[in-house]
PyMOL Python script that loads the backbone (N, CA, C, O; Angstrom):
from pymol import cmd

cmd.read_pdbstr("""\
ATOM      1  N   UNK A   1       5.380  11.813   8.539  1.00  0.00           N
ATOM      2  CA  UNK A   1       6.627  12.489   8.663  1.00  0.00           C
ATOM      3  C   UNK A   1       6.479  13.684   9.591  1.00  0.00           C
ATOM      4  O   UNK A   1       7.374  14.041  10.357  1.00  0.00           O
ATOM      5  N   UNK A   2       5.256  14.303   9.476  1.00  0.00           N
ATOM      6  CA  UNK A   2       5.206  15.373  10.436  1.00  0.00           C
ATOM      7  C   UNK A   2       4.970  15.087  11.639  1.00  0.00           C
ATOM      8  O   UNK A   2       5.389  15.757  12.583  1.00  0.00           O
ATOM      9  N   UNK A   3       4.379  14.215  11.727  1.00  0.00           N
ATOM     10  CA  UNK A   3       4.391  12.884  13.258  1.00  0.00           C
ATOM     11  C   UNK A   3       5.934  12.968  14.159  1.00  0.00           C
ATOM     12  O   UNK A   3       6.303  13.146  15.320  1.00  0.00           O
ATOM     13  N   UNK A   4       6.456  12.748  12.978  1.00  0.00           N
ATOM     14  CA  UNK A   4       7.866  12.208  13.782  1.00  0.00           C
ATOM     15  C   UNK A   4       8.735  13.359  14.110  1.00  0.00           C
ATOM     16  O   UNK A   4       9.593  13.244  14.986  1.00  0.00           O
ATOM     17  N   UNK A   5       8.486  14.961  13.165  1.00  0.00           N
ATOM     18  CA  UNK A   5       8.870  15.818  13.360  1.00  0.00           C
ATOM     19  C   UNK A   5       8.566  16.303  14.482  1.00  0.00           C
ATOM     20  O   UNK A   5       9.496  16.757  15.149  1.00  0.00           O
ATOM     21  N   UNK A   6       7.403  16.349  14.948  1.00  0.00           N
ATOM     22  CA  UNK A   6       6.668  16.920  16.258  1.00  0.00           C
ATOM     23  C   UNK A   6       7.728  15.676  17.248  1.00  0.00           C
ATOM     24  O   UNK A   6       8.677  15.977  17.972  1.00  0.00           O
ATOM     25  N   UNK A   7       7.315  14.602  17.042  1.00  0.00           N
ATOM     26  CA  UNK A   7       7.715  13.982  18.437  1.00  0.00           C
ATOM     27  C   UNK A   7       9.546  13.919  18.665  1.00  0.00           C
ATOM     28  O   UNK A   7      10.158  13.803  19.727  1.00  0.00           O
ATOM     29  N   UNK A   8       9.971  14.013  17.580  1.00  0.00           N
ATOM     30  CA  UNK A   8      11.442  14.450  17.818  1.00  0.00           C
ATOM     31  C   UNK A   8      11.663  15.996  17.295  1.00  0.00           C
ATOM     32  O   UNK A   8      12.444  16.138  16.354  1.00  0.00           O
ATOM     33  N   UNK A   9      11.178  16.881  17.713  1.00  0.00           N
ATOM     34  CA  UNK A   9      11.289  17.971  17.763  1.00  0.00           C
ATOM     35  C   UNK A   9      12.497  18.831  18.529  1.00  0.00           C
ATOM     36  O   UNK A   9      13.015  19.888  18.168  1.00  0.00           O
ATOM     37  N   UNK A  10      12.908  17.612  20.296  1.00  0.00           N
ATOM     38  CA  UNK A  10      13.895  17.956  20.883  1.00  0.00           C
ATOM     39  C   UNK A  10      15.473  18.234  20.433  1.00  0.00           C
ATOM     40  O   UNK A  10      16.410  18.980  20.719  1.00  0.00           O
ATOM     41  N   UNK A  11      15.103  17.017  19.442  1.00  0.00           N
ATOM     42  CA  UNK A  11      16.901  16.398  19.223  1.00  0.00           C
ATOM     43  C   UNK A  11      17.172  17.337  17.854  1.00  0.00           C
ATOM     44  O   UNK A  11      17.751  16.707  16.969  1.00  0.00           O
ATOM     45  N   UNK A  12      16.939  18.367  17.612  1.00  0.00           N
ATOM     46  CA  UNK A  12      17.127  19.517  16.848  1.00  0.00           C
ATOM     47  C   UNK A  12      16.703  20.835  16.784  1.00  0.00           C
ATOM     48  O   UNK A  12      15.976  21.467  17.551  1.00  0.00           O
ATOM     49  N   UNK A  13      17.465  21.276  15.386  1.00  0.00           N
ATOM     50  CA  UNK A  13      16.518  22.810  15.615  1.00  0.00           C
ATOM     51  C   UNK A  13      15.385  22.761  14.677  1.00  0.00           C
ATOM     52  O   UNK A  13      15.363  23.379  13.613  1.00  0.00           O
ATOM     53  N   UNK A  14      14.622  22.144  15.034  1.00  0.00           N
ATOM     54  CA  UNK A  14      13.158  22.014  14.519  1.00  0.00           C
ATOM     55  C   UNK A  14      12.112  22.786  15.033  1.00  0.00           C
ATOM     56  O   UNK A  14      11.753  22.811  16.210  1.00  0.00           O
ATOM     57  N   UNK A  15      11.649  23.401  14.118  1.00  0.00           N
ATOM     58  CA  UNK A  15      10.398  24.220  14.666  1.00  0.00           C
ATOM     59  C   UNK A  15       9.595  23.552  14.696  1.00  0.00           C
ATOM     60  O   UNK A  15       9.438  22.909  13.657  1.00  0.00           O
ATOM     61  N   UNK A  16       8.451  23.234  16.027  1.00  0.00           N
ATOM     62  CA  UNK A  16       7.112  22.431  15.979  1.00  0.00           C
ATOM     63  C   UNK A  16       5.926  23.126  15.093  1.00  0.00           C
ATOM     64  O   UNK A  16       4.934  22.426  14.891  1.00  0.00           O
ATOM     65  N   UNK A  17       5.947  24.375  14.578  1.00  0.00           N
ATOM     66  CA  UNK A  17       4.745  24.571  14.339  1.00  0.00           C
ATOM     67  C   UNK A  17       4.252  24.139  12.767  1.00  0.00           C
ATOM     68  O   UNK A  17       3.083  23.776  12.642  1.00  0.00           O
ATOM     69  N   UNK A  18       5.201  24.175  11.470  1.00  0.00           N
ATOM     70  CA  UNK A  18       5.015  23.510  10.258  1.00  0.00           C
ATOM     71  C   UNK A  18       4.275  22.120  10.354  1.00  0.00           C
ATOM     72  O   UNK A  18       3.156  21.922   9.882  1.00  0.00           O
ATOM     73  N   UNK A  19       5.200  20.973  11.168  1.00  0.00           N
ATOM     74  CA  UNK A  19       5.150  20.178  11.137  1.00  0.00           C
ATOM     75  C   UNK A  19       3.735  19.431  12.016  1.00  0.00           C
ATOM     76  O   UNK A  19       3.401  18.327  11.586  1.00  0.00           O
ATOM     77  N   UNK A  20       2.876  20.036  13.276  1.00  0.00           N
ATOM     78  CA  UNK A  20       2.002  20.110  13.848  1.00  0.00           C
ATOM     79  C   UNK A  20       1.049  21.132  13.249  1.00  0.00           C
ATOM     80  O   UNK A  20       0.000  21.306  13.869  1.00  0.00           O
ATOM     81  N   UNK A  21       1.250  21.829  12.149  1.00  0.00           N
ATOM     82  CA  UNK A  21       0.257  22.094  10.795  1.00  0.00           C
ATOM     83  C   UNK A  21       0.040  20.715  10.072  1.00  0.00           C
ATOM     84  O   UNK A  21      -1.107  20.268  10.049  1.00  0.00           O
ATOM     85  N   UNK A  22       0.961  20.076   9.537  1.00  0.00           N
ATOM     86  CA  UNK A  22       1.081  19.520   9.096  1.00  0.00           C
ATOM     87  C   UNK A  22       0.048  17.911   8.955  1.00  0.00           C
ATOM     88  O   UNK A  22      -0.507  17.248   8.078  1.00  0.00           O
ATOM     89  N   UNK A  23       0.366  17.876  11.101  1.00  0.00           N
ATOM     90  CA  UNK A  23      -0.940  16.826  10.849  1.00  0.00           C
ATOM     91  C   UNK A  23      -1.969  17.028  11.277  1.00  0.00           C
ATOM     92  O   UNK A  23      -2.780  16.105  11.353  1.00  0.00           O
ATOM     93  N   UNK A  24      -2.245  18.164  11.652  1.00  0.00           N
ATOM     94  CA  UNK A  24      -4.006  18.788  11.438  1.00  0.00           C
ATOM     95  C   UNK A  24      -4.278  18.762  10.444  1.00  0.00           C
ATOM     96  O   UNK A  24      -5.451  18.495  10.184  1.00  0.00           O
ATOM     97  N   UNK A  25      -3.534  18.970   9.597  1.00  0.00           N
ATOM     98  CA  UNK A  25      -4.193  19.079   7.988  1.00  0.00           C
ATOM     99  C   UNK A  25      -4.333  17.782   7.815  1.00  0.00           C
ATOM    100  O   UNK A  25      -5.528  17.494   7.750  1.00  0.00           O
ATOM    101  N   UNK A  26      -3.429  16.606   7.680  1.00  0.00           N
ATOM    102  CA  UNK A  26      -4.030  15.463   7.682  1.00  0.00           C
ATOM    103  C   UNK A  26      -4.652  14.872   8.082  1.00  0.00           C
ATOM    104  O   UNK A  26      -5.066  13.919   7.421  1.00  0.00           O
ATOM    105  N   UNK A  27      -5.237  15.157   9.856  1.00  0.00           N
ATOM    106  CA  UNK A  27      -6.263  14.622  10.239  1.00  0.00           C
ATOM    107  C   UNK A  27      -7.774  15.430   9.633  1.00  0.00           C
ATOM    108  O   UNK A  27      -8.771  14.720   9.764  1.00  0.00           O
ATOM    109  N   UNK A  28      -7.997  16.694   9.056  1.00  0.00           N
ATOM    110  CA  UNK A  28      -8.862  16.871   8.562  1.00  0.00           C
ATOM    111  C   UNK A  28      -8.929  16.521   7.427  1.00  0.00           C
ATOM    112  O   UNK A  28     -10.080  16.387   7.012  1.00  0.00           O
ATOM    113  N   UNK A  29      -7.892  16.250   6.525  1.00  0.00           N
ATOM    114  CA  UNK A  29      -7.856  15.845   5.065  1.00  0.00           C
ATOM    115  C   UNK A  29      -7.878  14.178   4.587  1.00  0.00           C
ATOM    116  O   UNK A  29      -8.074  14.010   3.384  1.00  0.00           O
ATOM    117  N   UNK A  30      -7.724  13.147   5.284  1.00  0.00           N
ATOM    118  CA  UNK A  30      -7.970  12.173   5.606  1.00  0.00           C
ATOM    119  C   UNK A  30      -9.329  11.668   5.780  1.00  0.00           C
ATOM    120  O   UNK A  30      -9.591  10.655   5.132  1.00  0.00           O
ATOM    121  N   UNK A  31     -10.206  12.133   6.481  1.00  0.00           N
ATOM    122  CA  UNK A  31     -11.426  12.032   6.624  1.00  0.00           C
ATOM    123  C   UNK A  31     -12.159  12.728   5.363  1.00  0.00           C
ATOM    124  O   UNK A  31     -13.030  12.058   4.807  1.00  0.00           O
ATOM    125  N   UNK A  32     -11.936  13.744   4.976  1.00  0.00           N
ATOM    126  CA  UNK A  32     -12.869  14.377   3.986  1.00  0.00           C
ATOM    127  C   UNK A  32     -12.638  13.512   2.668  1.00  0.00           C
ATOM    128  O   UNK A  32     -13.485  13.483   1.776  1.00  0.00           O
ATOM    129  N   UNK A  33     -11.383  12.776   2.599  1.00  0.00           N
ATOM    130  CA  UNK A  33     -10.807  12.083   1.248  1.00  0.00           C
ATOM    131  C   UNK A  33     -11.596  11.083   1.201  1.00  0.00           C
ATOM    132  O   UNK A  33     -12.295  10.952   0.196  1.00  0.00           O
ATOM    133  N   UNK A  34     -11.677  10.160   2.240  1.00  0.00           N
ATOM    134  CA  UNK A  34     -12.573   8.768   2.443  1.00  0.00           C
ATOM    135  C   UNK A  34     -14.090   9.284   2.290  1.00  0.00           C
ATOM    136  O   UNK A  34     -14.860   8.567   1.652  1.00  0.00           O
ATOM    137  N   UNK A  35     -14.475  10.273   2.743  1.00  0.00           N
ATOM    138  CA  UNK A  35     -15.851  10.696   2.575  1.00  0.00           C
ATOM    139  C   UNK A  35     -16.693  10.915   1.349  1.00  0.00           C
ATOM    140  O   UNK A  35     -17.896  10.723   1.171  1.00  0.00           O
ATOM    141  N   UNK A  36     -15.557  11.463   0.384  1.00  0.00           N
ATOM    142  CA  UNK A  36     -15.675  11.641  -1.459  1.00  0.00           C
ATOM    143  C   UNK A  36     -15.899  10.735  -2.204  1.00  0.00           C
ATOM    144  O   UNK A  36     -16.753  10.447  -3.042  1.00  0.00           O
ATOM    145  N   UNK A  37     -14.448  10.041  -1.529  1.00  0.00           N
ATOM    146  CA  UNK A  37     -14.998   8.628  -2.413  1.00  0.00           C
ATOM    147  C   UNK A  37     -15.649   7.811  -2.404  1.00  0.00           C
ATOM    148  O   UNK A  37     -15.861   7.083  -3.374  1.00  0.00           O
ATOM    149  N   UNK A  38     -16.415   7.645  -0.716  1.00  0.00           N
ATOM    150  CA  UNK A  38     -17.413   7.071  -0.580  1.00  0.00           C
ATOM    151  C   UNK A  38     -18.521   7.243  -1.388  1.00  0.00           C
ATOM    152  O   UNK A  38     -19.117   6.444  -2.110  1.00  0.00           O
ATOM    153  N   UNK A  39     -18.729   8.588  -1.119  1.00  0.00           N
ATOM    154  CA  UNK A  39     -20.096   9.226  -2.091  1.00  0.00           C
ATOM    155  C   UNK A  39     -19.610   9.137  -3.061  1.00  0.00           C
ATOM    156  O   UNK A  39     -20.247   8.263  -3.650  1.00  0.00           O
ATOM    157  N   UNK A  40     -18.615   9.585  -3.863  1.00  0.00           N
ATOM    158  CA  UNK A  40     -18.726  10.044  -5.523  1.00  0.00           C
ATOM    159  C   UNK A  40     -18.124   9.043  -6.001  1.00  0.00           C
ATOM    160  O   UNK A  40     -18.750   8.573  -6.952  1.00  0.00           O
ATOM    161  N   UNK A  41     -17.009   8.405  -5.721  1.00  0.00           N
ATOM    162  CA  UNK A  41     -16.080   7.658  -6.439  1.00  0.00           C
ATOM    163  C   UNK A  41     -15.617   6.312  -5.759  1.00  0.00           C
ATOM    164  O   UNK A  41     -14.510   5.917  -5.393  1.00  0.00           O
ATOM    165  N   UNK A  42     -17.256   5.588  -5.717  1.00  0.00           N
ATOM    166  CA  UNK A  42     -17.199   4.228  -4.563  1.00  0.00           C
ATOM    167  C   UNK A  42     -16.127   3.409  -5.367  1.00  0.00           C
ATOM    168  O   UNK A  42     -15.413   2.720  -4.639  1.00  0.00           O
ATOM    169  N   UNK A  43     -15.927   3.353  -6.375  1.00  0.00           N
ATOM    170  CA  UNK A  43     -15.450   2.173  -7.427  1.00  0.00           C
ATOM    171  C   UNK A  43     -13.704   2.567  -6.574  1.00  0.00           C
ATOM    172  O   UNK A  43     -13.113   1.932  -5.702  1.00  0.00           O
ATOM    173  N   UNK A  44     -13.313   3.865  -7.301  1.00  0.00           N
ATOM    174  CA  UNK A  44     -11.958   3.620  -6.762  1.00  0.00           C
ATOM    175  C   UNK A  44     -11.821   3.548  -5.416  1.00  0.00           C
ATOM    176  O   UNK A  44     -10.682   3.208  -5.093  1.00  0.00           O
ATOM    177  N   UNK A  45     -12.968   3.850  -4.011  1.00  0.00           N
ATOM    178  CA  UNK A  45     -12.871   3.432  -2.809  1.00  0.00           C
ATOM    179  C   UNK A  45     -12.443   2.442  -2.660  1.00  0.00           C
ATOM    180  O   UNK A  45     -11.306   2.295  -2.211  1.00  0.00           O
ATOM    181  N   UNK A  46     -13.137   1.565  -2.954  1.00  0.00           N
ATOM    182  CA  UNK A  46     -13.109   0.099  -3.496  1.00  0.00           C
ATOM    183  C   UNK A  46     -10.920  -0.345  -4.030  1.00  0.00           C
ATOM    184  O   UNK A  46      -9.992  -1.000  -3.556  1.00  0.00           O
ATOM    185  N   UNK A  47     -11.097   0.262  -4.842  1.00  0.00           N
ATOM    186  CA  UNK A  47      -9.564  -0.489  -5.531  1.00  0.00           C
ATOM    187  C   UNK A  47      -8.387   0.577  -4.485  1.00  0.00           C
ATOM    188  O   UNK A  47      -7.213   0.214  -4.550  1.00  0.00           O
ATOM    189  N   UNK A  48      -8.554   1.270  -3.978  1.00  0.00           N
ATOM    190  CA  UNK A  48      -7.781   1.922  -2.514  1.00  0.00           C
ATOM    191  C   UNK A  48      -7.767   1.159  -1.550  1.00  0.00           C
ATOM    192  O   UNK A  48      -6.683   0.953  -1.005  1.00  0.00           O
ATOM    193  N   UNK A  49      -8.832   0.584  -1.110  1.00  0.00           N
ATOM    194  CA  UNK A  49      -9.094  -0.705   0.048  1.00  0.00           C
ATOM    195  C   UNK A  49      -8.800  -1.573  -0.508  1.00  0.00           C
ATOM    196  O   UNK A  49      -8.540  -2.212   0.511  1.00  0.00           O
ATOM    197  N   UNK A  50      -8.566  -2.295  -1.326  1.00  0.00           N
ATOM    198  CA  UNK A  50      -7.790  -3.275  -2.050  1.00  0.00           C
ATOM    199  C   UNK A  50      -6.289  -2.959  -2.227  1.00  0.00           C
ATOM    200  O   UNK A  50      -5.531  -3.838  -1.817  1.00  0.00           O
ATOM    201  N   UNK A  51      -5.826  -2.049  -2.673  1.00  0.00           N
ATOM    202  CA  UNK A  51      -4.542  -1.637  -2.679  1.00  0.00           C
ATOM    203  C   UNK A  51      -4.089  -1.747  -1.422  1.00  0.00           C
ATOM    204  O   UNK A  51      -3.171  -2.483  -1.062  1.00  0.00           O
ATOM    205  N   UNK A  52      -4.992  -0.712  -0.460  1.00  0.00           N
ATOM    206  CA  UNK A  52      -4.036  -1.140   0.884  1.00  0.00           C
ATOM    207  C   UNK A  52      -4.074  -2.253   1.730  1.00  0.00           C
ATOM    208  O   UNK A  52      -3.378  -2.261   2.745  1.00  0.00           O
ATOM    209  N   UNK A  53      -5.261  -3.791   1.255  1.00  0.00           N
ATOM    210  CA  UNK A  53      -4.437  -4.891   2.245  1.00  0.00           C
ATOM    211  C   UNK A  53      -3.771  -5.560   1.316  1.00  0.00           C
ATOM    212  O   UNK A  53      -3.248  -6.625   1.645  1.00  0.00           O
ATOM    213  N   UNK A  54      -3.648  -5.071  -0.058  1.00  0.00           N
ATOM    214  CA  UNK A  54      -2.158  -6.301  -0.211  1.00  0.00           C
ATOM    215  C   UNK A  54      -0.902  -5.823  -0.127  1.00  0.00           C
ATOM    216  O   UNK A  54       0.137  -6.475  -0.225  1.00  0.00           O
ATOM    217  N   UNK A  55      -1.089  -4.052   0.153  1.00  0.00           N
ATOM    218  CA  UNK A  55       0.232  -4.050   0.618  1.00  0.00           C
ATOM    219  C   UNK A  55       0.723  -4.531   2.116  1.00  0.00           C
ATOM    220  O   UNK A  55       1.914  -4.785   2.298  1.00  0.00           O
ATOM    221  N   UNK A  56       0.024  -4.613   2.889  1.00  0.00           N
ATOM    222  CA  UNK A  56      -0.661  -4.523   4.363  1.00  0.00           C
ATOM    223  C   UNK A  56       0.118  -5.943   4.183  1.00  0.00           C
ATOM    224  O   UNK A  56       1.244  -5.999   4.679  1.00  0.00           O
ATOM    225  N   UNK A  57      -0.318  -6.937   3.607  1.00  0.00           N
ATOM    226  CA  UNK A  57      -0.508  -8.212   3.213  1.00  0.00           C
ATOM    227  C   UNK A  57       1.186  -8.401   3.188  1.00  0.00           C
ATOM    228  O   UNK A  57       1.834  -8.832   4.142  1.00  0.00           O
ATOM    229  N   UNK A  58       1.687  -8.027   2.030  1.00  0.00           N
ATOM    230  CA  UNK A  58       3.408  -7.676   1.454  1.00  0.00           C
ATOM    231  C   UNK A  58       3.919  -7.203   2.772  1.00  0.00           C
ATOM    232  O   UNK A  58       4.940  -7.737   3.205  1.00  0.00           O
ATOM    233  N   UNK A  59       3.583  -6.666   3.167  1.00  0.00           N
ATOM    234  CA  UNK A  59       4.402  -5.815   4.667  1.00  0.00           C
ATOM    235  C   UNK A  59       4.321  -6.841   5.822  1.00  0.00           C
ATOM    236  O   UNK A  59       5.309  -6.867   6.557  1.00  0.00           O
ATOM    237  N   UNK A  60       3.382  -7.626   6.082  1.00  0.00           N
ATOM    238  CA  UNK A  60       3.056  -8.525   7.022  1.00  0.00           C
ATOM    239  C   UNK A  60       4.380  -9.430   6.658  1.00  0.00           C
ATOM    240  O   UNK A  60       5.343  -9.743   7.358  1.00  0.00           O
ATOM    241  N   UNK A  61       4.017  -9.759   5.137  1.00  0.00           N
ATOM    242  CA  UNK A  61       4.862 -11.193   4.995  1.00  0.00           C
ATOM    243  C   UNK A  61       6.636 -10.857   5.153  1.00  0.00           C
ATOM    244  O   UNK A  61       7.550 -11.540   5.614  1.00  0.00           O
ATOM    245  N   UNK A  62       6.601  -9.538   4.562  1.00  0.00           N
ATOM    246  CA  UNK A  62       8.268  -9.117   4.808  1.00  0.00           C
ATOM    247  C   UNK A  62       8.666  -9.353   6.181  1.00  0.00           C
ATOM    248  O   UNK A  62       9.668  -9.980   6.526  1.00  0.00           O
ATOM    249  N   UNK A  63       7.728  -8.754   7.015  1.00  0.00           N
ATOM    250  CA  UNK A  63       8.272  -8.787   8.370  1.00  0.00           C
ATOM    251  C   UNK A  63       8.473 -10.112   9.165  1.00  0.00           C
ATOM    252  O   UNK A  63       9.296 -10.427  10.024  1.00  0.00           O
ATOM    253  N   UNK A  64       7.357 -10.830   8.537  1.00  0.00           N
ATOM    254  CA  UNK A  64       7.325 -12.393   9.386  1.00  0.00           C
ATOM    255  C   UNK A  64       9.324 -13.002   8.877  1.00  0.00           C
ATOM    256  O   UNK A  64       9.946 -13.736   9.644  1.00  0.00           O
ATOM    257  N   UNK A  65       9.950 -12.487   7.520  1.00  0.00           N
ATOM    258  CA  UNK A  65      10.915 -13.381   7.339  1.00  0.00           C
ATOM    259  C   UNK A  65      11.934 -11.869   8.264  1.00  0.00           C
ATOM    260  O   UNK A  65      13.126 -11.764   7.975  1.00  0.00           O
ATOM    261  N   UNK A  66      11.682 -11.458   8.681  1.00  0.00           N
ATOM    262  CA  UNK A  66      12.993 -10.664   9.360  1.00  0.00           C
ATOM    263  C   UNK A  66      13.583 -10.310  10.509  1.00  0.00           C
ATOM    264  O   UNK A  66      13.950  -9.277  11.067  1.00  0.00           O
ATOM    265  N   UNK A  67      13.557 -12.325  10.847  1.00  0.00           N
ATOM    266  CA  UNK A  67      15.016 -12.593  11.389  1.00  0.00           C
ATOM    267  C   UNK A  67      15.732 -13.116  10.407  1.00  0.00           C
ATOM    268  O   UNK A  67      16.657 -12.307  10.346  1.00  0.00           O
ATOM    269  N   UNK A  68      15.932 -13.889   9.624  1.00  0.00           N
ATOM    270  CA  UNK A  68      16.698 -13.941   8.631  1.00  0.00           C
ATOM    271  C   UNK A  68      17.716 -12.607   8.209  1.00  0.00           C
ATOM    272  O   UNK A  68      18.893 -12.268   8.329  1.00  0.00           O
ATOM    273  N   UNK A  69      16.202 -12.009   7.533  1.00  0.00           N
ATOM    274  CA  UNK A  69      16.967 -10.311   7.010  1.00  0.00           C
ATOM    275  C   UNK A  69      18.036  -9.829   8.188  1.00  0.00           C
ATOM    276  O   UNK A  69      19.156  -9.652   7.709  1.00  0.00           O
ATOM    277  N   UNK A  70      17.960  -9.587   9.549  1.00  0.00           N
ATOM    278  CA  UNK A  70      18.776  -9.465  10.510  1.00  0.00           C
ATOM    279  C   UNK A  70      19.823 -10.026  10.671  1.00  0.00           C
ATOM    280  O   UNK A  70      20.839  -9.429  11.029  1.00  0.00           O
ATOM    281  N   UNK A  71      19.761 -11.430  10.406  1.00  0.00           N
ATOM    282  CA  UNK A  71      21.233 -12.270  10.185  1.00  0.00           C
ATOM    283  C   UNK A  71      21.629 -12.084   9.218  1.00  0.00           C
ATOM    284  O   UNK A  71      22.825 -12.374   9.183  1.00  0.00           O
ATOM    285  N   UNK A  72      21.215 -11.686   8.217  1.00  0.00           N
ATOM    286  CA  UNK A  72      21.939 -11.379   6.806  1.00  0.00           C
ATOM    287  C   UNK A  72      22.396  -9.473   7.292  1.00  0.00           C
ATOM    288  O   UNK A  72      23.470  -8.915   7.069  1.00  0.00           O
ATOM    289  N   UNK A  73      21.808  -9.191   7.618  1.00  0.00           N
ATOM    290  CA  UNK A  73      22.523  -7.436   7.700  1.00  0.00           C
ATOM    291  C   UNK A  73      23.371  -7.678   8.759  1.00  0.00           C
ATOM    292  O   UNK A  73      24.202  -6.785   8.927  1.00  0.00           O
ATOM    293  N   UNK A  74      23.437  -8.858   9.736  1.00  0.00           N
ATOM    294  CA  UNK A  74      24.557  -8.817  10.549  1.00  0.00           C
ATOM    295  C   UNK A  74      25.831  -9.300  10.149  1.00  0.00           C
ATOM    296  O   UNK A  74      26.944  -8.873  10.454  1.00  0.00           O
ATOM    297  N   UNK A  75      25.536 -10.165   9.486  1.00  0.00           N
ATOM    298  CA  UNK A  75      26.627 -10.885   8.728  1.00  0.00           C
ATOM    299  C   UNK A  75      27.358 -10.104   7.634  1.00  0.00           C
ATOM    300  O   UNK A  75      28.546 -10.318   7.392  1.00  0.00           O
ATOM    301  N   UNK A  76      26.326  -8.818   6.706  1.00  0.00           N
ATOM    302  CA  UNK A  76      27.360  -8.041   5.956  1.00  0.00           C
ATOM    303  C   UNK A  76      28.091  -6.999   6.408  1.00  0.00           C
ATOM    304  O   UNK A  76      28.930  -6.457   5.689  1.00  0.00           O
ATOM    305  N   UNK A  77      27.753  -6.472   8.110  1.00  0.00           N
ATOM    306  CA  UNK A  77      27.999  -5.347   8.737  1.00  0.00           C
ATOM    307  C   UNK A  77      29.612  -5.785   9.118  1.00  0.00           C
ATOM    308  O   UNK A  77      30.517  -4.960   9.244  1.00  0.00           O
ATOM    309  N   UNK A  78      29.817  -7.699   9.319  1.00  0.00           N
ATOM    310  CA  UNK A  78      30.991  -7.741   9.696  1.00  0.00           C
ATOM    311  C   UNK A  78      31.915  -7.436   8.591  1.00  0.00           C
ATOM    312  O   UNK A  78      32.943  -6.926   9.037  1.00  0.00           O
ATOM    313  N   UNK A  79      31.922  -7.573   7.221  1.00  0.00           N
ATOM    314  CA  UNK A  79      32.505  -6.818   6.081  1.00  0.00           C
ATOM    315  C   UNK A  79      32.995  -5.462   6.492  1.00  0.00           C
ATOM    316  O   UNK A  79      34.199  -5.221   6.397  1.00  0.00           O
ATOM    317  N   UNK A  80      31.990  -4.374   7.031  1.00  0.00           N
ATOM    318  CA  UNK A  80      32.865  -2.916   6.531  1.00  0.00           C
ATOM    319  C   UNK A  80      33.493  -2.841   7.775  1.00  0.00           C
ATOM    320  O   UNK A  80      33.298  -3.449   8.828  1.00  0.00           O
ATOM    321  N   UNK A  81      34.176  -2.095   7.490  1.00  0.00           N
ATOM    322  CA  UNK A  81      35.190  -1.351   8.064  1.00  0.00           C
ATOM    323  C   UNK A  81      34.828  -0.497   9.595  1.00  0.00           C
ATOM    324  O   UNK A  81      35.697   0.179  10.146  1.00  0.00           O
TER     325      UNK A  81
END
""", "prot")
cmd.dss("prot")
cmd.show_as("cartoon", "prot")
cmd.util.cbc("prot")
cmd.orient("prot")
């Protein structure tokens, strides 16, 4: 989110500097997180890397059906008003 704040920073009155805090801190906090659990807490490393390819997995498969989803949001858009 702070990604997107920085890079659309123009199209408002957004201050860049929170938000470009924001992902320094995550690029240093990201790395130190994976590093912990490597060392201290391999087990839940482990069920985190599992968590994230079946969502990875779920996200793949959503996307493969959405042209469908597209014809269906086109088809209810002709409904409103």
């Amino acid at each position: 989110m702070c990604y997107l704040a920085v890079r659309e920073r123009d199209d408002g009155d957004i201050n860049p500097i929170p938000p470009v805090l924001g992902v320094v801190g995550l690029g240093v906090f990201i790395p130190l997180l994976i590093g912990h659990l490597w060392m201290d807490e391999r087990h839940v490393f482990w069920v985190v890397c599992a968590i994230a390819v079946v969502v990875l997995a779920l996200e793949l498969l959503y996307f493969e059906e959405g042209d469908t989803i597209h014809e269906d949001i086109e088809e209810f858009e002709r409904y409103l008003p």
